[in-house]
PDB file of N, CA, C and O in Angstrom:
ATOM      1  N   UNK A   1       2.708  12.664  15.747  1.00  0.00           N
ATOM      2  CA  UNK A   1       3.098  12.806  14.359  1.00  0.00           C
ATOM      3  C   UNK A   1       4.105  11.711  14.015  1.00  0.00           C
ATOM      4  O   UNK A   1       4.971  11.277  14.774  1.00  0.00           O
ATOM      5  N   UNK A   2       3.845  11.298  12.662  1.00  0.00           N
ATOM      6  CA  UNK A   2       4.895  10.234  12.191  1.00  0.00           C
ATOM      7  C   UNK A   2       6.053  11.118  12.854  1.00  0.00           C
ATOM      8  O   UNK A   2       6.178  10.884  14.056  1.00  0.00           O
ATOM      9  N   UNK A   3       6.683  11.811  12.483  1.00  0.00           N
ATOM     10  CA  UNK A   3       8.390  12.859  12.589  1.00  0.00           C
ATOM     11  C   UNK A   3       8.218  11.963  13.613  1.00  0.00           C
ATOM     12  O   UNK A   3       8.371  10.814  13.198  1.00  0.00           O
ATOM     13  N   UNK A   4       7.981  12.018  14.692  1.00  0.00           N
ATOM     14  CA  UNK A   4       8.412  12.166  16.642  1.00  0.00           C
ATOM     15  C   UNK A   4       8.365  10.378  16.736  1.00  0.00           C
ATOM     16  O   UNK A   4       9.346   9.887  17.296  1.00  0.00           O
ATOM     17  N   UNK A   5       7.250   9.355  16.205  1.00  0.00           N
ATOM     18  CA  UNK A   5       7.662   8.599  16.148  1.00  0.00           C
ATOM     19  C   UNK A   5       9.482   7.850  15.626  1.00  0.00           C
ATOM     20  O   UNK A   5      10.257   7.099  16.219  1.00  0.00           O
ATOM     21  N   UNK A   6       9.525   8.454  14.438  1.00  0.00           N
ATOM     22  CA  UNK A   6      10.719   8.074  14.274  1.00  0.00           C
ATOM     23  C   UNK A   6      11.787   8.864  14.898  1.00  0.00           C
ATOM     24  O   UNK A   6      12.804   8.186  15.050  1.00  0.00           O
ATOM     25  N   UNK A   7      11.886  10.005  15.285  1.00  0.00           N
ATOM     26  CA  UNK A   7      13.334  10.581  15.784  1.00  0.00           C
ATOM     27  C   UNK A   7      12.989  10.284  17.298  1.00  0.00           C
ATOM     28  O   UNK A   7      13.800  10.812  18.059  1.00  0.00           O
ATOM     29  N   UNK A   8      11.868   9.486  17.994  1.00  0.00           N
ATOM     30  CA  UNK A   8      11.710   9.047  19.518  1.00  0.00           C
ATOM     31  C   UNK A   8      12.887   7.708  19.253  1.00  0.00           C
ATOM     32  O   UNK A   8      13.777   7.292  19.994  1.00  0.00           O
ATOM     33  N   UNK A   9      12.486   7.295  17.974  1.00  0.00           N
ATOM     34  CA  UNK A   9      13.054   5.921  18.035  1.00  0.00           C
ATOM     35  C   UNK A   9      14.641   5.620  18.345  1.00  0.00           C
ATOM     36  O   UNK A   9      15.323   5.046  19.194  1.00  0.00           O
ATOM     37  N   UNK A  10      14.875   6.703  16.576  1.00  0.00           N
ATOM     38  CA  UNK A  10      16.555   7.809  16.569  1.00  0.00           C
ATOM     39  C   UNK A  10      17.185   7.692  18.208  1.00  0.00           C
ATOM     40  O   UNK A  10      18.191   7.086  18.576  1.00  0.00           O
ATOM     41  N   UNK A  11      16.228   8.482  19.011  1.00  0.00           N
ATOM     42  CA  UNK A  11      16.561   8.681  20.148  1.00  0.00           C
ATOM     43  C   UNK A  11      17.143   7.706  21.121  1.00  0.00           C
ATOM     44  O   UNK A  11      17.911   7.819  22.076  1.00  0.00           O
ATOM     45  N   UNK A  12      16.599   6.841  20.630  1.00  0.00           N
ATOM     46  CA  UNK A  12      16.610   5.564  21.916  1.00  0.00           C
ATOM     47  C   UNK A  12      15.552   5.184  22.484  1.00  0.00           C
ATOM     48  O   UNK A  12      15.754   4.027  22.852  1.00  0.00           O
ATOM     49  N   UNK A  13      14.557   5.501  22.757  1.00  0.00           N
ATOM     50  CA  UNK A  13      13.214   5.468  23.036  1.00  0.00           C
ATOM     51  C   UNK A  13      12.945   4.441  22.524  1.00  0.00           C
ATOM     52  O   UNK A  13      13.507   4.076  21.491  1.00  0.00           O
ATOM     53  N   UNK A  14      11.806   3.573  23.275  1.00  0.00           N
ATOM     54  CA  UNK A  14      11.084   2.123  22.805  1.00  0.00           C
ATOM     55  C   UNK A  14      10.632   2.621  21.609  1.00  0.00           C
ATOM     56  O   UNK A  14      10.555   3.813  21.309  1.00  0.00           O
ATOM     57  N   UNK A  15      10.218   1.306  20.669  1.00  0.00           N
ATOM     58  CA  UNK A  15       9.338   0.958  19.610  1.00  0.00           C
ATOM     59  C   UNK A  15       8.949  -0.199  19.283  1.00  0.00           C
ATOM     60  O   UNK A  15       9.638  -1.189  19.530  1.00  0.00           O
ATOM     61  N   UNK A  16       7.974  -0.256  18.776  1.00  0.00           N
ATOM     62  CA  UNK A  16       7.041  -1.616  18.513  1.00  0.00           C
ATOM     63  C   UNK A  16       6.098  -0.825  17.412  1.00  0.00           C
ATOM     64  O   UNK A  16       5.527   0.264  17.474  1.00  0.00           O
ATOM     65  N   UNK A  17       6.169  -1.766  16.443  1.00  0.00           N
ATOM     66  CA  UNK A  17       5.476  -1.347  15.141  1.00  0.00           C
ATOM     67  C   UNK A  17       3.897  -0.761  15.822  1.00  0.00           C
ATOM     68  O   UNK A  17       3.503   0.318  15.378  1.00  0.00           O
ATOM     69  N   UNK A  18       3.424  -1.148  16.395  1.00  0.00           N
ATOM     70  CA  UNK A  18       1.842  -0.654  17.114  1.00  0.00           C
ATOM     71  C   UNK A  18       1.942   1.012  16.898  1.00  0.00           C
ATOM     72  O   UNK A  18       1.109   1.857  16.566  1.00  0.00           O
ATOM     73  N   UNK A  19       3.623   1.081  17.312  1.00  0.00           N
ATOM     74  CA  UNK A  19       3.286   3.162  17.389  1.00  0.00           C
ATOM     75  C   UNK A  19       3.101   3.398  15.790  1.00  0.00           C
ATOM     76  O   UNK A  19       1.958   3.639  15.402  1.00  0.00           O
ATOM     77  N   UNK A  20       3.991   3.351  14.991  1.00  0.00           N
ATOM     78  CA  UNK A  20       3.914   3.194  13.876  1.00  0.00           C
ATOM     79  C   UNK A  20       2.338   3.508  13.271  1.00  0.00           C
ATOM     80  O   UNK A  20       1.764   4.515  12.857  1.00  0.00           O
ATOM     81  N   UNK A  21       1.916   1.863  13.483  1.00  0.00           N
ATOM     82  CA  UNK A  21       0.420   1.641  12.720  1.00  0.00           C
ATOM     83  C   UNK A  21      -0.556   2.692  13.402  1.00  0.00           C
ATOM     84  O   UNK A  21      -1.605   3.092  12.897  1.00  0.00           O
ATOM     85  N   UNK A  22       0.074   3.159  14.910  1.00  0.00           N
ATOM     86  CA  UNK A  22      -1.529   3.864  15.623  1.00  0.00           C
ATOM     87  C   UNK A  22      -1.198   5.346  14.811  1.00  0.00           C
ATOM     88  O   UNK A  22      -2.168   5.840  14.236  1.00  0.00           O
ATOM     89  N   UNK A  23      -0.114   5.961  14.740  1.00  0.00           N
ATOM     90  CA  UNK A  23       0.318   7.161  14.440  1.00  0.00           C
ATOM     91  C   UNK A  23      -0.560   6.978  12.831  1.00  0.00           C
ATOM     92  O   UNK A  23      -1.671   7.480  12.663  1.00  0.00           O
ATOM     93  N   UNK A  24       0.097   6.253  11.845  1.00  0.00           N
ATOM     94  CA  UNK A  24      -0.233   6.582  10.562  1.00  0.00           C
ATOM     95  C   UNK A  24      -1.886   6.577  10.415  1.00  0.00           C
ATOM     96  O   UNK A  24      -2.511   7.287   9.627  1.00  0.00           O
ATOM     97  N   UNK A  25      -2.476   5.587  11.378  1.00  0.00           N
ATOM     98  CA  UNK A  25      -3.964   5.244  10.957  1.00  0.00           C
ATOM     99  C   UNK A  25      -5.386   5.795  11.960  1.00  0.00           C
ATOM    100  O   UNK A  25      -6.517   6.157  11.638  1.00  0.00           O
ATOM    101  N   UNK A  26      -4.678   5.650  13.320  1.00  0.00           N
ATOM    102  CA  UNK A  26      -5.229   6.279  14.522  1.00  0.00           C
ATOM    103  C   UNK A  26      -5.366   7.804  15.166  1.00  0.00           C
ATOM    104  O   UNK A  26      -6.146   8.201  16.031  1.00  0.00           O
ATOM    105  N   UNK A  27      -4.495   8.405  14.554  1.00  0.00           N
ATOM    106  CA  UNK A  27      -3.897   9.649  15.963  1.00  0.00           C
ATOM    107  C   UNK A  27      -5.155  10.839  15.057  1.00  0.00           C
ATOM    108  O   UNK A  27      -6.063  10.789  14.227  1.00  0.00           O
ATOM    109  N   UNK A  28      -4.387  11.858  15.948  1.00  0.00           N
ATOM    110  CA  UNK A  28      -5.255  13.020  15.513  1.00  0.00           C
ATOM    111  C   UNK A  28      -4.218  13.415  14.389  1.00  0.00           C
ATOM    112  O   UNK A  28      -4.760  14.300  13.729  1.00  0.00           O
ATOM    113  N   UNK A  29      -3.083  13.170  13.934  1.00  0.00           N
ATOM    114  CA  UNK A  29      -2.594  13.652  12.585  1.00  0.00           C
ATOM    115  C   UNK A  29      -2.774  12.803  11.728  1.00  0.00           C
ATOM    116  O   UNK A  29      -1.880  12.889  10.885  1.00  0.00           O
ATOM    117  N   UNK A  30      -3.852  11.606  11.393  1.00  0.00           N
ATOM    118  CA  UNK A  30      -3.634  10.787  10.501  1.00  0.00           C
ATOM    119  C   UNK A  30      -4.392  11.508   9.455  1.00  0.00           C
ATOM    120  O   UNK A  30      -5.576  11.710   9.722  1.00  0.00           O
ATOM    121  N   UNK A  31      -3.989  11.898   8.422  1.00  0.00           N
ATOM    122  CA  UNK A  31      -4.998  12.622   7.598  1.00  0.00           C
ATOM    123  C   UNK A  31      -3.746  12.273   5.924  1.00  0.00           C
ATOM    124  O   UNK A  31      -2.703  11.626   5.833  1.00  0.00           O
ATOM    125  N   UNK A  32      -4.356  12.882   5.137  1.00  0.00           N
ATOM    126  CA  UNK A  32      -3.716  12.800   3.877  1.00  0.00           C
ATOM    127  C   UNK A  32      -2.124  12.704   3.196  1.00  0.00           C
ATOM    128  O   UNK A  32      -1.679  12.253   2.141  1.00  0.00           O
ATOM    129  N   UNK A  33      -1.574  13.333   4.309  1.00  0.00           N
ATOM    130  CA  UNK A  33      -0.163  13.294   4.753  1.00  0.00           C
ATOM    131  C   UNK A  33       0.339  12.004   4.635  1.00  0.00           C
ATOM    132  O   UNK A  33       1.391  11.573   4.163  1.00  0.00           O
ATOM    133  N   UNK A  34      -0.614  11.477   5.155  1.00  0.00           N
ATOM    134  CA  UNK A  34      -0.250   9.711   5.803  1.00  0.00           C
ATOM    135  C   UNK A  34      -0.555   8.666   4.566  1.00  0.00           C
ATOM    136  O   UNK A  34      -0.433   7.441   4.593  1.00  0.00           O
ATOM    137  N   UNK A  35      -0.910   9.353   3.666  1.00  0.00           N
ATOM    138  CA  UNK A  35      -2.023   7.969   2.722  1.00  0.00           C
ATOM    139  C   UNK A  35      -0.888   7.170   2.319  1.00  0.00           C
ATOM    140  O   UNK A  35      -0.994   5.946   2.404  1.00  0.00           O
ATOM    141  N   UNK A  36      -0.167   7.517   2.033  1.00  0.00           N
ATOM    142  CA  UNK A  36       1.045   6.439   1.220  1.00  0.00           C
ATOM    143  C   UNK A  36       2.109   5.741   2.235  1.00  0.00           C
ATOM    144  O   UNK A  36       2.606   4.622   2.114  1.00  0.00           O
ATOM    145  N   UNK A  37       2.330   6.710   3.282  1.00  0.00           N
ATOM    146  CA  UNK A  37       2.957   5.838   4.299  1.00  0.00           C
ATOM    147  C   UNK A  37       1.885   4.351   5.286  1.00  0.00           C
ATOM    148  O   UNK A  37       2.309   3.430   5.985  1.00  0.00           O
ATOM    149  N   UNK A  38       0.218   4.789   4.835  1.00  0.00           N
ATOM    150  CA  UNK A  38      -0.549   4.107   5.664  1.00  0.00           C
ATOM    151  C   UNK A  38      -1.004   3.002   4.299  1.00  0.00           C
ATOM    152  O   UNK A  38      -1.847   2.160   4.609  1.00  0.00           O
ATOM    153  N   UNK A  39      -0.484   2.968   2.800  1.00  0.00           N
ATOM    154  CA  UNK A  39      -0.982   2.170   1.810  1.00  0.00           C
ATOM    155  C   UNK A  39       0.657   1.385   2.112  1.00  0.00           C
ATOM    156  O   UNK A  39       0.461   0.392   1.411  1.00  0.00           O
ATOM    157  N   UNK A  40       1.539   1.259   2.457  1.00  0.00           N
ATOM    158  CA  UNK A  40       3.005   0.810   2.690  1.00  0.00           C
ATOM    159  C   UNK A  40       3.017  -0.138   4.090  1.00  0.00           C
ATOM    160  O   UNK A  40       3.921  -0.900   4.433  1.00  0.00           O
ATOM    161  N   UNK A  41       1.816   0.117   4.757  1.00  0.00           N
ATOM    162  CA  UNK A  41       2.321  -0.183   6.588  1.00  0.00           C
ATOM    163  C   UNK A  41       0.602  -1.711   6.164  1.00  0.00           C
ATOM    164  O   UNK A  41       0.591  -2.801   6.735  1.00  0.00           O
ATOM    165  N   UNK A  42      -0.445  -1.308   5.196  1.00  0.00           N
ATOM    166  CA  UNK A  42      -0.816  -2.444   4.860  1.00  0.00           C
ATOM    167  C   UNK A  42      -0.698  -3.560   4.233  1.00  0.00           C
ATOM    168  O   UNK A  42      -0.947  -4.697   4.636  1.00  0.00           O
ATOM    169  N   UNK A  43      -0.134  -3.046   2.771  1.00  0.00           N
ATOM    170  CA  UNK A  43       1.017  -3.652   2.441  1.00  0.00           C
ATOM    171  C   UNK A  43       1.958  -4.957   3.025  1.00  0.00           C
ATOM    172  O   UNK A  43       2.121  -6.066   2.515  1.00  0.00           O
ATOM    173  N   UNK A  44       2.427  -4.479   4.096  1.00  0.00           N
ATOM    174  CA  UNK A  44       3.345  -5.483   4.671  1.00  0.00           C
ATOM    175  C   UNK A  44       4.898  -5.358   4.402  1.00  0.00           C
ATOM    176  O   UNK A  44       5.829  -5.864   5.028  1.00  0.00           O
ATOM    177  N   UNK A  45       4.907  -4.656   3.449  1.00  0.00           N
ATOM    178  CA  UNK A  45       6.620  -4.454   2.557  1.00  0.00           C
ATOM    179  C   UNK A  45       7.166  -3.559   3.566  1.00  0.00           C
ATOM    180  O   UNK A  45       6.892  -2.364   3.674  1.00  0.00           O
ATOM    181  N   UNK A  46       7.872  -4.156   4.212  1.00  0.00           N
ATOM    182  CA  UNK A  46       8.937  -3.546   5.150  1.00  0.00           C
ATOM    183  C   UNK A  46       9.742  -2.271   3.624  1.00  0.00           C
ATOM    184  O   UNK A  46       9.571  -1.070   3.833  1.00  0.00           O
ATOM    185  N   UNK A  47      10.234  -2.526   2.770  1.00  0.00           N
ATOM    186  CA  UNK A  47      10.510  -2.089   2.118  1.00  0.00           C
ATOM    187  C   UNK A  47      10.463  -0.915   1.516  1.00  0.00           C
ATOM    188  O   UNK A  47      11.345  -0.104   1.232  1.00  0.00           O
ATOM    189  N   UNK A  48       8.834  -0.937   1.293  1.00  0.00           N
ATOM    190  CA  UNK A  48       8.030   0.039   0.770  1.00  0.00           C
ATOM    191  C   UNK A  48       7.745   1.035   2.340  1.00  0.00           C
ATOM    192  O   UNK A  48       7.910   2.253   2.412  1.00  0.00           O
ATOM    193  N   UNK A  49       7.514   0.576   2.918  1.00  0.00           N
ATOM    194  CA  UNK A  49       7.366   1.555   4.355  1.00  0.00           C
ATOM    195  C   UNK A  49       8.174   2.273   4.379  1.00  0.00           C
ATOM    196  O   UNK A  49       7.821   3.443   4.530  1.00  0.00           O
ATOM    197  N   UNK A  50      10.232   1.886   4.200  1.00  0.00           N
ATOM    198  CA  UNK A  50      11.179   2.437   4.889  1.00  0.00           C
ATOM    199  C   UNK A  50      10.815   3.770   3.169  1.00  0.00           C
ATOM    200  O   UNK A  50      10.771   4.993   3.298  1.00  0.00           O
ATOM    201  N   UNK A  51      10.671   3.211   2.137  1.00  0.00           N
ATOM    202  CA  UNK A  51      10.416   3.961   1.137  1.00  0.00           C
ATOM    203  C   UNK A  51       9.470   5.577   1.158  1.00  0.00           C
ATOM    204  O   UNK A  51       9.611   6.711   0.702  1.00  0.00           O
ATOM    205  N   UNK A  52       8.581   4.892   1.904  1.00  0.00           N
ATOM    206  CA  UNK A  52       7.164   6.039   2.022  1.00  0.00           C
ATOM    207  C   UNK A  52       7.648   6.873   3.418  1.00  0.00           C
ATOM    208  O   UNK A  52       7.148   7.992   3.533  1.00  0.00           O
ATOM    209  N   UNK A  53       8.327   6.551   4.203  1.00  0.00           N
ATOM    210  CA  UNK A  53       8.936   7.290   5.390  1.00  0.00           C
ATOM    211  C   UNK A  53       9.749   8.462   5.253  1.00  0.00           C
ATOM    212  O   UNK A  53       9.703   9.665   5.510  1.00  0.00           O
ATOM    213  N   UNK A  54      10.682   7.426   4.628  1.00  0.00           N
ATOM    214  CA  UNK A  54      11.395   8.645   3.813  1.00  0.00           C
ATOM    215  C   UNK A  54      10.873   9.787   2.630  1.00  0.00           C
ATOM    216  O   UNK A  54      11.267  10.943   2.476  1.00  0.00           O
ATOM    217  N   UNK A  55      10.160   9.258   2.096  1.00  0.00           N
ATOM    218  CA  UNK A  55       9.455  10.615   0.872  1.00  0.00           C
ATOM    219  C   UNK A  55       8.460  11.195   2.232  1.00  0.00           C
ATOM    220  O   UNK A  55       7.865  12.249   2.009  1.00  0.00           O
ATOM    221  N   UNK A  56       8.308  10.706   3.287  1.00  0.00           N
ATOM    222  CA  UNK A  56       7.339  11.166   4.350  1.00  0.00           C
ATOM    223  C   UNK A  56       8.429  12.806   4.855  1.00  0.00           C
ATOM    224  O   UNK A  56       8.050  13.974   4.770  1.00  0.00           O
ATOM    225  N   UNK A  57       9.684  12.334   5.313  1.00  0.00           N
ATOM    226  CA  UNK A  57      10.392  13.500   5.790  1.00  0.00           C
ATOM    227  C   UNK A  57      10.706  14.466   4.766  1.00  0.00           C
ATOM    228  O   UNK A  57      10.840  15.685   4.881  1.00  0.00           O
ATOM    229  N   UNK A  58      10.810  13.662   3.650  1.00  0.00           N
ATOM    230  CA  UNK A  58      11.317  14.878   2.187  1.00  0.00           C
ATOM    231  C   UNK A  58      10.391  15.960   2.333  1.00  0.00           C
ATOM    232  O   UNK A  58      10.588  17.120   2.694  1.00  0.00           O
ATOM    233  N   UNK A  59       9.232  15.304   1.948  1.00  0.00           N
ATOM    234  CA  UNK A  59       7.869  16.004   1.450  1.00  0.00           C
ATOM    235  C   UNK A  59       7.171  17.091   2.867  1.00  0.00           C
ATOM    236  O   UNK A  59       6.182  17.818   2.771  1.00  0.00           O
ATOM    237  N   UNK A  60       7.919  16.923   3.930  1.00  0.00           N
ATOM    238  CA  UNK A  60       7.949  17.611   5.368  1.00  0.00           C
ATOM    239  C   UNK A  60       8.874  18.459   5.522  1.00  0.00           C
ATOM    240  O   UNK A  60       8.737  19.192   6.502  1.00  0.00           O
ATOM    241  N   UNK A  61       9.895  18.632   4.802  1.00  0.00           N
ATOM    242  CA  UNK A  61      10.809  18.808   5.818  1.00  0.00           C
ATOM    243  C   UNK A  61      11.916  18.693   6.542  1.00  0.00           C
ATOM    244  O   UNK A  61      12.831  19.495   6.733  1.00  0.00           O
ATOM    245  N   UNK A  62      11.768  17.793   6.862  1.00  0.00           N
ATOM    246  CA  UNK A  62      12.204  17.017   8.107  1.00  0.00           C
ATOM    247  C   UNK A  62      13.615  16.004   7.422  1.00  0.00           C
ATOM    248  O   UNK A  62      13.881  14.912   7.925  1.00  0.00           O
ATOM    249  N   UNK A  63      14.214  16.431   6.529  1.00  0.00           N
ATOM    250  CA  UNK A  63      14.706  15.160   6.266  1.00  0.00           C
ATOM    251  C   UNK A  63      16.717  15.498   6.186  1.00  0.00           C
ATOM    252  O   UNK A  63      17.393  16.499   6.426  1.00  0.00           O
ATOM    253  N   UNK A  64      16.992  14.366   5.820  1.00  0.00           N
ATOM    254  CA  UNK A  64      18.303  14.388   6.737  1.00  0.00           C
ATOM    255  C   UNK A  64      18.975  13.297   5.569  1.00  0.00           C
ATOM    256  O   UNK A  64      18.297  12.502   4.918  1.00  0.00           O
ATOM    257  N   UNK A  65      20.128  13.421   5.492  1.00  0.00           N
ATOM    258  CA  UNK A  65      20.941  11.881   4.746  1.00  0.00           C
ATOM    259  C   UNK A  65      20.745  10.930   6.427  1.00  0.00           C
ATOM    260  O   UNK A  65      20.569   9.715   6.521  1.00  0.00           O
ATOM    261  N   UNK A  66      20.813  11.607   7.214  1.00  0.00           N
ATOM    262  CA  UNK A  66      21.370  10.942   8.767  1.00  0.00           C
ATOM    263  C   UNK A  66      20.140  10.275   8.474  1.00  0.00           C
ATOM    264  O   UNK A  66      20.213   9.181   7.915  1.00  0.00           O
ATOM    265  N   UNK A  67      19.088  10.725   8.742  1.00  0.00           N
ATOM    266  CA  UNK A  67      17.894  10.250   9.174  1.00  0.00           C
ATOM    267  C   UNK A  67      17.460   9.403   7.671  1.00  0.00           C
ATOM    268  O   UNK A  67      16.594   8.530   7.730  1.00  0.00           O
ATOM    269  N   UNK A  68      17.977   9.661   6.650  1.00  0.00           N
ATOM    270  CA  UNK A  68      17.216   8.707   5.759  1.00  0.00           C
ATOM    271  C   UNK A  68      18.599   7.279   6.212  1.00  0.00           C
ATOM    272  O   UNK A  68      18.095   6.158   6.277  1.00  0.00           O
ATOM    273  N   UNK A  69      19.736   7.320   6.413  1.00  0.00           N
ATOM    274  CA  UNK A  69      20.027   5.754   6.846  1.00  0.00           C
ATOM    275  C   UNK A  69      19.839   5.498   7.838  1.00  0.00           C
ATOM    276  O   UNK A  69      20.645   4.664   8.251  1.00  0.00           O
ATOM    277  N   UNK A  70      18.918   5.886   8.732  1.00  0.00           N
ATOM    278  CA  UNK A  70      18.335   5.559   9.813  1.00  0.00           C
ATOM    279  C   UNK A  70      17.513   4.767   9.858  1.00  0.00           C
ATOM    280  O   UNK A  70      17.409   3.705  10.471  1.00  0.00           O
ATOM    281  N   UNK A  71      16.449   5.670   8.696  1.00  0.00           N
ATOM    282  CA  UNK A  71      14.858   4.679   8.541  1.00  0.00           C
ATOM    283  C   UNK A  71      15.523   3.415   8.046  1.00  0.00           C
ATOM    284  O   UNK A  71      15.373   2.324   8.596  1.00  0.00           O
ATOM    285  N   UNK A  72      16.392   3.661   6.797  1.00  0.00           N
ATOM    286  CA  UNK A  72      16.861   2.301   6.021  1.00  0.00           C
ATOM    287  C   UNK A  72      17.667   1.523   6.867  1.00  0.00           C
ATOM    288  O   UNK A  72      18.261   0.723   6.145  1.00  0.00           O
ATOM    289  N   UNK A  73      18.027   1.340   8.225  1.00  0.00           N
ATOM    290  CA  UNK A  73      18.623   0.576   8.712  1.00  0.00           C
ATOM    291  C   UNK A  73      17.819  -0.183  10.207  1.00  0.00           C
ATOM    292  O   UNK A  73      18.160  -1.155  10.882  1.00  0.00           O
ATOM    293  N   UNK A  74      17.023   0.452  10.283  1.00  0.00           N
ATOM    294  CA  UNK A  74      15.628  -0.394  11.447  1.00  0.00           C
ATOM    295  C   UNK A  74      14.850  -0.903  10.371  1.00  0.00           C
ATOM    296  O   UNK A  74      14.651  -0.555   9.208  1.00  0.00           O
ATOM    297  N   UNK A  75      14.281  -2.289  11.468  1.00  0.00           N
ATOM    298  CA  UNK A  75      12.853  -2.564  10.823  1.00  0.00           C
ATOM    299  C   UNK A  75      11.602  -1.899  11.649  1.00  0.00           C
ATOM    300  O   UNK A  75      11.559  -1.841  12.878  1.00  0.00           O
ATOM    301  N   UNK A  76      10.555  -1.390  10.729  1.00  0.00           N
ATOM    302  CA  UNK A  76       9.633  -0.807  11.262  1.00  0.00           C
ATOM    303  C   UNK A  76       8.313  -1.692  11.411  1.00  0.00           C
ATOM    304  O   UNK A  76       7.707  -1.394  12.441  1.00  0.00           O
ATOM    305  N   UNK A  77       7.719  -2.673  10.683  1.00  0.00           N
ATOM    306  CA  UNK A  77       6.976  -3.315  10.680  1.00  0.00           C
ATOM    307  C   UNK A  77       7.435  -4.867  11.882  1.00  0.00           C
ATOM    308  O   UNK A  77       6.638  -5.794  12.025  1.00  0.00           O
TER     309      UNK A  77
END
């Protein structure tokens, strides 16, 4: 799931945009959830990604002030 990608990252855990692109476009959760974080990661806009990540945890859940200057302070692409 996107979540575990980014709080693996949070964590300390490696990253390389590949997890990123396989999670949003590849995995067994890539489904509708993903469309705007996976229209952001083609894109190219580092920008728009850290954008769609974050409405990714809102719209989940999952979300945090911590964790939104988190996304906004890595690059993901």
């Amino acid at each position: 799931m996107l979540i575990d990608v980014i709080l693996d990252r949070e964590g300390g855990c490696g990253y390389t945009p590949e997890e990123l692109k396989y999670e949003a476009f590849e995995s067994a959760f890539a489904n509708d959830v993903y469309k705007d974080v996976q229209k952001a990661v083609k894109s190219g806009n580092e920008a728009k990604v850290k954008e769609e990540l974050i409405k990714y945890t809102k719209n989940n859940d999952y979300y945090s002030p911590k964790l939104e200057e988190y996304i906004k302070s890595v690059t993901w692409l």
